[in-house]
C-alpha positions as CSV (number, residue, x, y, z in Angstrom):
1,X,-51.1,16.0,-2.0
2,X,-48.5,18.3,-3.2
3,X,-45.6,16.2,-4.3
4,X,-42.0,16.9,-2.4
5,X,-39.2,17.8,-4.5
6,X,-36.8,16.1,-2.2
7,X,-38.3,13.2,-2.8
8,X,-38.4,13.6,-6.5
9,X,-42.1,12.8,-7.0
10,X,-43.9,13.4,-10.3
11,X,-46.8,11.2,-10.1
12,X,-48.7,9.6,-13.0
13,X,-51.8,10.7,-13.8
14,X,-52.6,9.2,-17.7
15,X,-55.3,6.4,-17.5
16,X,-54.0,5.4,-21.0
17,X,-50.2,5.3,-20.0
18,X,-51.0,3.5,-17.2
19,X,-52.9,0.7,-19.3
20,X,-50.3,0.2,-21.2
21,X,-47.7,0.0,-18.3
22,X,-50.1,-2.9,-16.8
23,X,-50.0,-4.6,-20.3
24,X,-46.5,-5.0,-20.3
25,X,-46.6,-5.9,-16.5
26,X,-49.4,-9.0,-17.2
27,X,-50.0,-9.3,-13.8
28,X,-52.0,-12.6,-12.9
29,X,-53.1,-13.8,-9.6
30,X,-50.5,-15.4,-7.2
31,X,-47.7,-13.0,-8.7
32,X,-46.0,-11.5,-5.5
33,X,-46.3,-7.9,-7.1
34,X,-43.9,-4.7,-5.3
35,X,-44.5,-1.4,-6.0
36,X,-41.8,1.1,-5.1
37,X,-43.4,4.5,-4.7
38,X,-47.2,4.4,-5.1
39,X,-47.6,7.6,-4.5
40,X,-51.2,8.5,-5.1
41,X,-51.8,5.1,-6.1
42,X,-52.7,5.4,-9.2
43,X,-50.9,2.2,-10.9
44,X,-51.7,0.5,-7.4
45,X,-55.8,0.9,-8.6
46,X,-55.0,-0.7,-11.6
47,X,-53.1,-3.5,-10.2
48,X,-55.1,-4.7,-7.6
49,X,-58.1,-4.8,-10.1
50,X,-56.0,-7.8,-12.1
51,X,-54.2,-9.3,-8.9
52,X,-55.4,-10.5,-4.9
53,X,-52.4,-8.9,-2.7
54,X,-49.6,-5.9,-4.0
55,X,-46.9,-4.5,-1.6
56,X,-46.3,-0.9,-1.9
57,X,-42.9,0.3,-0.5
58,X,-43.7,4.0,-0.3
59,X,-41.3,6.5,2.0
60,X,-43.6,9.9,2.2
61,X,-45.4,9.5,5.2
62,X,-48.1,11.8,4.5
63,X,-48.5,9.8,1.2
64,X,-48.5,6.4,3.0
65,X,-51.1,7.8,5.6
66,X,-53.5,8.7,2.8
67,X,-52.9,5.4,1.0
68,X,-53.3,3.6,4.6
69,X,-56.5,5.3,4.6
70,X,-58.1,4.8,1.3
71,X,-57.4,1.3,1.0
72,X,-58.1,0.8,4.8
73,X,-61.2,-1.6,3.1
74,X,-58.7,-3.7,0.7
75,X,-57.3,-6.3,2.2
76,X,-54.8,-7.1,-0.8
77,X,-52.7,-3.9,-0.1
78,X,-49.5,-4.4,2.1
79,X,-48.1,-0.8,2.8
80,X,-44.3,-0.8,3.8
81,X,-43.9,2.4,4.9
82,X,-40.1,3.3,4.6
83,X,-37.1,3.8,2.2
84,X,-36.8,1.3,-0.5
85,X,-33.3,1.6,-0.5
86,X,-32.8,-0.1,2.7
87,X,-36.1,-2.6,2.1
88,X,-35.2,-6.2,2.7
89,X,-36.9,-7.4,-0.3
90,X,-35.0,-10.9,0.0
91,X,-37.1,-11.2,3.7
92,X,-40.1,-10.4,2.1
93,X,-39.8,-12.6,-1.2
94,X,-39.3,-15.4,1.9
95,X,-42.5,-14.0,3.6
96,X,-44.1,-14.4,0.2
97,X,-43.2,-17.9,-0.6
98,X,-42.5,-17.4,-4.1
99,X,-40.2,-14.7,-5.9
100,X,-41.2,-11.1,-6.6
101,X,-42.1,-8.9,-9.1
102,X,-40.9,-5.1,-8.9
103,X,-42.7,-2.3,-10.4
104,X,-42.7,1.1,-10.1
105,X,-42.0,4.9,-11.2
106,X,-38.8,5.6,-9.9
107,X,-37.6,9.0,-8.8
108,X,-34.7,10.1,-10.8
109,X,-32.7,10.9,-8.2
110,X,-32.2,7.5,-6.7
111,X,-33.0,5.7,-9.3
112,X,-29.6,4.0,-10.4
113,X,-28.6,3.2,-6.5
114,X,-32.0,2.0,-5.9
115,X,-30.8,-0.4,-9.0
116,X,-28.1,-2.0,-7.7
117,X,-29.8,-2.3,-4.1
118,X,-32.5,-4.7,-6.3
119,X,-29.6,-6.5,-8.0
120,X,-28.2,-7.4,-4.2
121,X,-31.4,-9.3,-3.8
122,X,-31.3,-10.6,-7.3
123,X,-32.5,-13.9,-6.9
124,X,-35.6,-13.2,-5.0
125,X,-37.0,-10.9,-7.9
126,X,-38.2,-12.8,-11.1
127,X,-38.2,-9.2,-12.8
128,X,-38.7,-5.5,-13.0
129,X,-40.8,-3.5,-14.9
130,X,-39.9,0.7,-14.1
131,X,-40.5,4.3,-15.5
132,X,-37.3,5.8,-15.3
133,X,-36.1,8.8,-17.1
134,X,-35.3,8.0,-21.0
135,X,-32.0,8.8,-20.8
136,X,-31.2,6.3,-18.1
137,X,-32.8,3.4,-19.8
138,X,-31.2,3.9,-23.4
139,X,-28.1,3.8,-21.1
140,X,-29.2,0.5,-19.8
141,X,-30.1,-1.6,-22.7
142,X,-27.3,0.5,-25.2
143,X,-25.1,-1.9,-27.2
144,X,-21.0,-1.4,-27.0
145,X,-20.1,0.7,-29.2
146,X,-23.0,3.4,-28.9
147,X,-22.7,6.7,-27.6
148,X,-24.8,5.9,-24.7
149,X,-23.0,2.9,-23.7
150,X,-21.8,2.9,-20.4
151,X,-21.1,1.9,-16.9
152,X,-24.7,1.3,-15.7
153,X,-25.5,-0.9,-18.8
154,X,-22.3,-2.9,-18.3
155,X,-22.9,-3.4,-14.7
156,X,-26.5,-4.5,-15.4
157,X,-25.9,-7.2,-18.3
158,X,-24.9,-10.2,-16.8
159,X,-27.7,-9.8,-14.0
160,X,-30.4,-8.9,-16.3
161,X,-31.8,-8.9,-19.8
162,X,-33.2,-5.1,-20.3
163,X,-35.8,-4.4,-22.9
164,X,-37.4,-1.1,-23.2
165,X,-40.8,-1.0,-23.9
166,X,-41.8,2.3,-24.5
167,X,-41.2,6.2,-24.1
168,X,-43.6,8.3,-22.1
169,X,-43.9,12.1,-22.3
170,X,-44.0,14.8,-19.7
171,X,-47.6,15.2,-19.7
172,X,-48.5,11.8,-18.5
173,X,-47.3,13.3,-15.2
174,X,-48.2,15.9,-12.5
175,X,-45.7,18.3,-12.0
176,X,-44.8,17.1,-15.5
177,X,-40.7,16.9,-15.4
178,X,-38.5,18.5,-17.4
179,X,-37.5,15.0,-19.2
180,X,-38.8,12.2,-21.4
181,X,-39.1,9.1,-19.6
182,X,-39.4,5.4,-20.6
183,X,-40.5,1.8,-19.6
184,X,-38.2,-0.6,-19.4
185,X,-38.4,-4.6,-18.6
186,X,-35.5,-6.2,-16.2
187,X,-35.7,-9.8,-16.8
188,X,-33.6,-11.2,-14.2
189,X,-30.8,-14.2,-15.0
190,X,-31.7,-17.5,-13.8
191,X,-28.0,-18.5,-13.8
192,X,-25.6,-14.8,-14.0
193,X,-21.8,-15.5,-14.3
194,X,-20.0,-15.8,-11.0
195,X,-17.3,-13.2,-12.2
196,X,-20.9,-10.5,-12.3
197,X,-20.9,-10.7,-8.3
198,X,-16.7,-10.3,-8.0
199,X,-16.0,-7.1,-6.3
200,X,-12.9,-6.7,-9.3
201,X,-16.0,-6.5,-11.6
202,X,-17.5,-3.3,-10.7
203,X,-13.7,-1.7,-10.0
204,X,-12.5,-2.7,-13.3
205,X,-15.7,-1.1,-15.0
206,X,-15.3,2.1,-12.9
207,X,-12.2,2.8,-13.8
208,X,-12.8,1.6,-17.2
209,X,-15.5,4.7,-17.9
210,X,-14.0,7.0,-15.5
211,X,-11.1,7.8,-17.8
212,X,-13.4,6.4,-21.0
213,X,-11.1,8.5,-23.7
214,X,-8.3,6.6,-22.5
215,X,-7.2,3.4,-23.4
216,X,-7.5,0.0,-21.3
217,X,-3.9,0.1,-20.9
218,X,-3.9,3.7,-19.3
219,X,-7.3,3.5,-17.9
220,X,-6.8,0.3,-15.5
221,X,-3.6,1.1,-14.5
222,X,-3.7,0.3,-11.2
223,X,-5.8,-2.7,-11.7
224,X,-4.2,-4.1,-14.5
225,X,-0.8,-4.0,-16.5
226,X,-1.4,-4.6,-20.9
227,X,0.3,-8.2,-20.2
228,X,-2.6,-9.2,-17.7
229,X,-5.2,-7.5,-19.8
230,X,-4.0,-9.3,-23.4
231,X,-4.1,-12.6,-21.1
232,X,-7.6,-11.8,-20.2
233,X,-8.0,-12.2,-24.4
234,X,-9.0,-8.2,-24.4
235,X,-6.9,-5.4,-26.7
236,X,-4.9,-3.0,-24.1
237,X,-5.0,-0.8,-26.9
238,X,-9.1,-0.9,-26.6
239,X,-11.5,1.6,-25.4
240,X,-14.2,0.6,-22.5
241,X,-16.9,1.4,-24.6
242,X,-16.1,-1.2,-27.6
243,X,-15.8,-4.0,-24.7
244,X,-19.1,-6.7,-24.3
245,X,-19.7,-6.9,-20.3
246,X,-18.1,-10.9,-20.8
247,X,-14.7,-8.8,-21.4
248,X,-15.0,-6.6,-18.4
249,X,-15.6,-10.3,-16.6
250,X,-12.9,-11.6,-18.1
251,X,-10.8,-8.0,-16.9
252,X,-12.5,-8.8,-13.3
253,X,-11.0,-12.3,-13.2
254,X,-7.6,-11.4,-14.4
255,X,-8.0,-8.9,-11.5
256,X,-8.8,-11.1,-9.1
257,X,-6.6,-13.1,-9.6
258,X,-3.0,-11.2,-10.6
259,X,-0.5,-13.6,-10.6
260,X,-2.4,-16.2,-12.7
261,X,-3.0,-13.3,-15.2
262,X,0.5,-12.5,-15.4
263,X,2.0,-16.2,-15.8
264,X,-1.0,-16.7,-18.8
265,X,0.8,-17.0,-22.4
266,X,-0.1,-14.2,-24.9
């Protein structure tokens, strides 16, 4: 199989990487295992050797028919042929009887939406292990304060804790891409802060980085006045990216509720 550029595929070829990917998984029997984008299944070989069943969400349908038909004598595969970005993986968690884990090498392109769609079914996922490109995970578990702090890590803290667990180099891949990538480990909240699900959350954040040279007072303008944001306990005279993601919460409260933010003493 050639792999399509349009659906970003790069597949993994490295019987060493791949090891060491199922290491960090630990896969046991009676884990309900996903895996986004099999492709030519090789991490699917070496997860059904350690578990009964995996689910493999994969959206090229040549690529599914070959994996239809090479496994077409193992019952423990589940193909899902489709788009994991509109999967319902909430309905299949159900199906399951027990939450999910999610692997998978994710294609760049869709890789941060495809994110966010797994957050919207957060607590039917126990957590996510994922080859994304390197520069996207030291995004995700960067500290405030670094350079590569940002809106995706922000947005991802009080949903999960992120650990990166290794880099891997082109070469592991065929085509091998342009970029490093890395592994990196979404352990999923039990109990995430009710202001991570307020819609004021990811608009306060937004606006937050979009204008990130600014200061709080400029940048969330038309979200917040410097009276509502020093209620919230946060500097107006602060920068997004020397804010925790319990600040922005704090911002998202004060936004969701205006009036009570503006009556609050300084």
């Amino acid at each position: 199989m050639r792999p399509r550029k349009r659906f970003g595929q790069h597949f993994l070829h490295d019987p060493a990487v791949i090891e060491r990917i199922v290491a960090a998984i630990a896969p046991r029997d009676g884990d309900a295992l996903v895996e986004i984008g099999p492709g030519q299944g090789a991490l699917t070989d070496a997860l059904l050797q350690r578990v009964d069943r995996v689910d493999v969400i994969e959206i090229d349908r040549d690529l599914a028919g070959a994996l239809r038909a090479r496994y077409a004598d193992r019952p423990g595969l589940c193909l899902h042929e489709g788009d994991a970005l509109a999967f319902d993986f909430a309905a299949l968690a159900r199906e399951r009887g027990r939450k999910l884990r999610v692997v998978g090498n994710l294609p760049y392109n869709i890789s941060t939406p495809l994110l966010f769609h797994l957050l919207d079914a957060g607590d039917a996922i126990v957590d996510m292990h994922f080859m994304l490109q390197k520069e996207v995970v030291d995004r995700i578990v960067a500290p405030p304060g670094n350079r590569q702090y940002g809106r995706l890590g922000v947005m991802l803290a009080p949903r999960v804790q992120a650990t990166k667990l290794m880099d891997i180099g082109p070469g592991a891949f065929r085509p091998p891409p342009k970029v490093w990538s890395a592994i990196v480990r979404l352990d999923m909240r039990a109990d995430p802060p009710a202001w991570a699900r307020l819609p004021q959350f990811a608009a306060v954040v937004a606006a937050a980085f979009g204008q990130r040279r600014k200061t709080l007072r400029n940048a969330l303008g038309g979200l917040l006045d410097a009276t509502q944001i020093a209620a919230a306990g946060v500097d107006p005279g602060a920068r997004a990216e020397t804010l925790a993601a319990a600040d922005f919460g704090r911002l998202a409260q004060a936004a969701a509720h205006p009036r009570v933010a503006a009556a609050a003493p300084l």
